[in-house]
N, C-alpha and C positions, 0 to 999 in steps of 0.2 A: 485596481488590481495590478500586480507588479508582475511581470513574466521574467524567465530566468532559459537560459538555450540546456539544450541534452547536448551534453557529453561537447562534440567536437560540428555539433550539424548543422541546420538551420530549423530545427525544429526549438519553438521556444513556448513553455508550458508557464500556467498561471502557480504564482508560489502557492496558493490554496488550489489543489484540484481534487479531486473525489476516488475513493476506492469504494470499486463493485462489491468488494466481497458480502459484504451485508445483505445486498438484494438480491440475493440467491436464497435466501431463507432457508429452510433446516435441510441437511443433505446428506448423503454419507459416500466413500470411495472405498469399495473391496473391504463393506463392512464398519469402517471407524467415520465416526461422527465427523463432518468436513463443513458443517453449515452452520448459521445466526438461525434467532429466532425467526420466523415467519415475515412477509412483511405485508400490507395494501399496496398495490401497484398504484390506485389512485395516488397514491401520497408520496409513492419515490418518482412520480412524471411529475407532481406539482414540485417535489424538493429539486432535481432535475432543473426546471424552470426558472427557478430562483437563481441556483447556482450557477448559466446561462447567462441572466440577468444580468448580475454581476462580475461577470467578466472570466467566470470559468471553462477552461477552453479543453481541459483534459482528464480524462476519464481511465480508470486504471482497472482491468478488466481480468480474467482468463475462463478457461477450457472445464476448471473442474467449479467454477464458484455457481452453485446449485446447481451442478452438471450441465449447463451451459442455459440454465436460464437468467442470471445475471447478465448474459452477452445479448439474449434475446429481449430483453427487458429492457437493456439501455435502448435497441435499436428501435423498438415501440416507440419508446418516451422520444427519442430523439424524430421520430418520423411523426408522431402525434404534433410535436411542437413545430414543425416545419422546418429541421436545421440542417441547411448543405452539410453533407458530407466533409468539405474544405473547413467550416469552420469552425469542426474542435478536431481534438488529439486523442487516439485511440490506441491504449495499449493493449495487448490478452498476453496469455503466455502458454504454456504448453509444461507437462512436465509431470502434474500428480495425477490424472485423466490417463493411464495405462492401457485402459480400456481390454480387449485380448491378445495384447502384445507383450511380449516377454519382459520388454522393459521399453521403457517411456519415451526415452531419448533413440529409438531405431528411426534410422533417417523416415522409411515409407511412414510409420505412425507421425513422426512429425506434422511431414507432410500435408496428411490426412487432417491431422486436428486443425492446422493451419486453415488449411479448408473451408473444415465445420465451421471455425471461428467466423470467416468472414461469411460464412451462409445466414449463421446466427444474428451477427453483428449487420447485416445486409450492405454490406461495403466491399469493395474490389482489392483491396488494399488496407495493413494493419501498420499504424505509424511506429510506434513501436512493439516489438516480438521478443519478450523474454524466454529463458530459460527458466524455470519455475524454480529449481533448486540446484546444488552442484553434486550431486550422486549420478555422475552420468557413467559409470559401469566401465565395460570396454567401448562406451561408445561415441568417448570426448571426442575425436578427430573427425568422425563420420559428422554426429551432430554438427559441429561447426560449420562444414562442409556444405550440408543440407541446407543450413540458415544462411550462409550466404549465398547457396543457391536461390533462395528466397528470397532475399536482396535482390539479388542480378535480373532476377523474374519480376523486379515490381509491386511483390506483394508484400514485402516487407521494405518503411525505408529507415527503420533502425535497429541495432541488434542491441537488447539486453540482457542481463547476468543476476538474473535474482539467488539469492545464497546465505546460507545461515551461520557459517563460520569464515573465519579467516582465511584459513586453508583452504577450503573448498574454491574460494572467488582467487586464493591465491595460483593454484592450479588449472584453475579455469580461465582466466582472464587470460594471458597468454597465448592462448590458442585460441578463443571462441573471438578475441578483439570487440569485447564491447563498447556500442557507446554511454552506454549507462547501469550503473549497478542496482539494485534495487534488495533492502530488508530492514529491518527493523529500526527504528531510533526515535529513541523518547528520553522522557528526564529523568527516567529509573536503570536507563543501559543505553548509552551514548558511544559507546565502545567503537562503532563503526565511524561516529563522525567528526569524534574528539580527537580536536589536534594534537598531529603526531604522532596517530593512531596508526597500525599498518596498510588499514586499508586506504588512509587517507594520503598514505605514501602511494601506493599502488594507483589509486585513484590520478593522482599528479603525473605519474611514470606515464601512463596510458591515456593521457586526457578524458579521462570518465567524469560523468558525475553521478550524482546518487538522488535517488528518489526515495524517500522517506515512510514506511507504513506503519501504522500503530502508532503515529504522533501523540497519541492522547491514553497511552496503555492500553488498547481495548475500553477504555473511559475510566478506567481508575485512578487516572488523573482528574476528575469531575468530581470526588468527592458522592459518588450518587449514593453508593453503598453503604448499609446498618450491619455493622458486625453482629449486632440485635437477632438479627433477620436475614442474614447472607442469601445472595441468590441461588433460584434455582431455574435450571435450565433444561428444556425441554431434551427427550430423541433426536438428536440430529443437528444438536449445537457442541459444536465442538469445545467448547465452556465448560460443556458438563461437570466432567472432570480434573478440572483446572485447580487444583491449589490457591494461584494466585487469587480468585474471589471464593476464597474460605474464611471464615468467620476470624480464623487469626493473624491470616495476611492484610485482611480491611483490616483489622484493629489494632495492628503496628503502623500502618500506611496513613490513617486518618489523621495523628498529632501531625506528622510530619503535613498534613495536607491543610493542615491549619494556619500552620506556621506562612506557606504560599499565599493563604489568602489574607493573612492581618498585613501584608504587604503589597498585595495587589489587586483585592477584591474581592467578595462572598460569591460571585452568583457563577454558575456553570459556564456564561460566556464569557468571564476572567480567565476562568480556570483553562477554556480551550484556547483561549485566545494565545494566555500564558506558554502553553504546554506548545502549540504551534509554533510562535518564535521563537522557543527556546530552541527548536529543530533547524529554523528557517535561519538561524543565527550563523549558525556553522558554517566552514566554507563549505564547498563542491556541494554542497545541497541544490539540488533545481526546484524542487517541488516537494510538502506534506503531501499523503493521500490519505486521511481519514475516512474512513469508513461511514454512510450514512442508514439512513430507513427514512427520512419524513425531514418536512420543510424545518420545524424545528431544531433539528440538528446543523442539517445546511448553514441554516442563517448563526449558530454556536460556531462553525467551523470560520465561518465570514469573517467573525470578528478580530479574528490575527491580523488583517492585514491595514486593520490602524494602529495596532499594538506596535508600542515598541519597548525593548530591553536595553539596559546597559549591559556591560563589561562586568561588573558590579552583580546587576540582574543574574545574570548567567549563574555566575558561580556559586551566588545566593544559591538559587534551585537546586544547583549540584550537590552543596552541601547537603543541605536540608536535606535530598531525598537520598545522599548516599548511602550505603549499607543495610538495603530490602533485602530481607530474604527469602522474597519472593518473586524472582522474575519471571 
């Protein structure tokens, strides 16, 4: 396993590390679906274990992912397997968990979730504390404010900037001073990581780096889906009503998914291995966070870090999967 530092610190994370959001299983926030399918806890402590194993040292968490059974779920699994506190990396974030506050980002609810998180998470201390999105209202200054008081206090020792537009992390970054940004990038919308991109300017201006989720499109880089047969997805998976796995978005996606594999490999651990360096490729990337449920996925997620791409590789993929129109 290859470790890469956050942002400007000396925290240094595994380039494959793991996001919670999955084992929080079906969920909802103020009514709208927020959660994956269901999951066995047996089997996210064995995948856990594996990923451990292997040299995964960081774990990407928050406050709303199964309303805070995700955060209480890793601290089982990590207390079942017997692992110091010191030696993995623990992120949550704060941000869509509103809870009865007017708005998310009010220093006290901060706070407060900060908190819950490490009650949850049974730790004294969150390595890094994102911002879950950049809708912070009238309450960008105060926020920043809070989180570095969390800093100064110990309970935070790094500040992140999760964001779903340009603008948003452009306004934000600024004032909150993160040391690492965190949202989307995969091989169907690289936008954030592709050279020359703004944020990858803004990224350099500010010594950030970026933390990667949905490396694998929510798996529609895996090839798993039958336009035949499209999924369906229970109450409380935010999937539900997703477009993107509609019988016509697999059935534009799937030529192009062919084309990756008569070049790199038929079986699902190609495909993630693929879809992972082509993430991992980028500069200012520290870390993929895919999302797991079971040891099976884990050991798919593993296999990026024999893979390697060219120059050549990259752009290949680019091609190929430009112009979805469904992201």
């Amino acid at each position: 396993m290859q470790y890469r530092k956050i942002g400007q610190t000396d925290l240094a994370v595994s380039e494959i590390s793991l996001g919670c959001w999955t084992i929080g299983g079906l969920s909802w926030v103020e009514g709208n679906a927020s959660g994956w399918a269901n999951v066995d806890e047996n089997e996210v402590i064995a995948a856990i274990q594996i990923a451990l194993e292997a040299g995964v040292n960081h774990f990407d968490n928050a406050d709303v992912y199964g309303n805070g059974r995700a955060e209480r779920l890793l601290a089982k699994a990590l207390q079942q397997l017997e692992v110091p506190a010191q030696d993995v990396l623990i992120a949550s974030k704060v941000g869509h968990a509103r809870g009865t506050a007017a708005h998310a980002y009010e220093p006290k609810h901060i706070r407060h979730q900060c908190e819950q998180s490490l009650i949850n998470l049974r730790r004294d201390y969150l390595d890094i504390y994102y911002f879950h999105h950049g809708d912070f209202g009238e309450y960008l200054f105060e926020a920043a404010a809070t989180m570095d008081d969390l800093v100064k206090e110990g309970l935070v020792r790094a500040k992140g900037l999760s964001a779903y537009s340009l603008e948003d992390f452009q306004k934000a970054v600024p004032v909150v001073k993160p040391d690492v940004l965190q949202s989307w990038a995969h091989a169907l919308d690289d936008q954030f990581i592709r050279s020359g991109s703004g944020l990858q300017a803004l990224m350099q201006e500010c010594g950030c780096t970026f933390v990667a989720f949905s490396p694998l499109a929510q798996s529609r880089l895996l090839d798993r889906f039958d336009p035949n047969k499209p999924p369906i997805f229970e109450l409380g998976d935010h999937r539900q009503n997703n477009q993107a796995f509609s019988a016509e978005a697999i059935a534009e996606l799937k030529p192009k998914l062919q084309k990756l594999k008569a070049r790199f490999g038929e079986s699902i651990e190609d495909l993630a291995a693929v879809a992972q360096r082509f993430v991992l490729n980028h500069e200012r990337v520290s870390c993929v966070i895919p999302g797991f449920r079971n040891p099976f996925q884990v050991r798919c997620n593993l296999t990026a870090r024999e893979r390697i791409l060219t120059a050549a590789d990259i752009e290949f993929i680019r091609a190929t999967l430009s112009e979805w129109s469904f992201l």
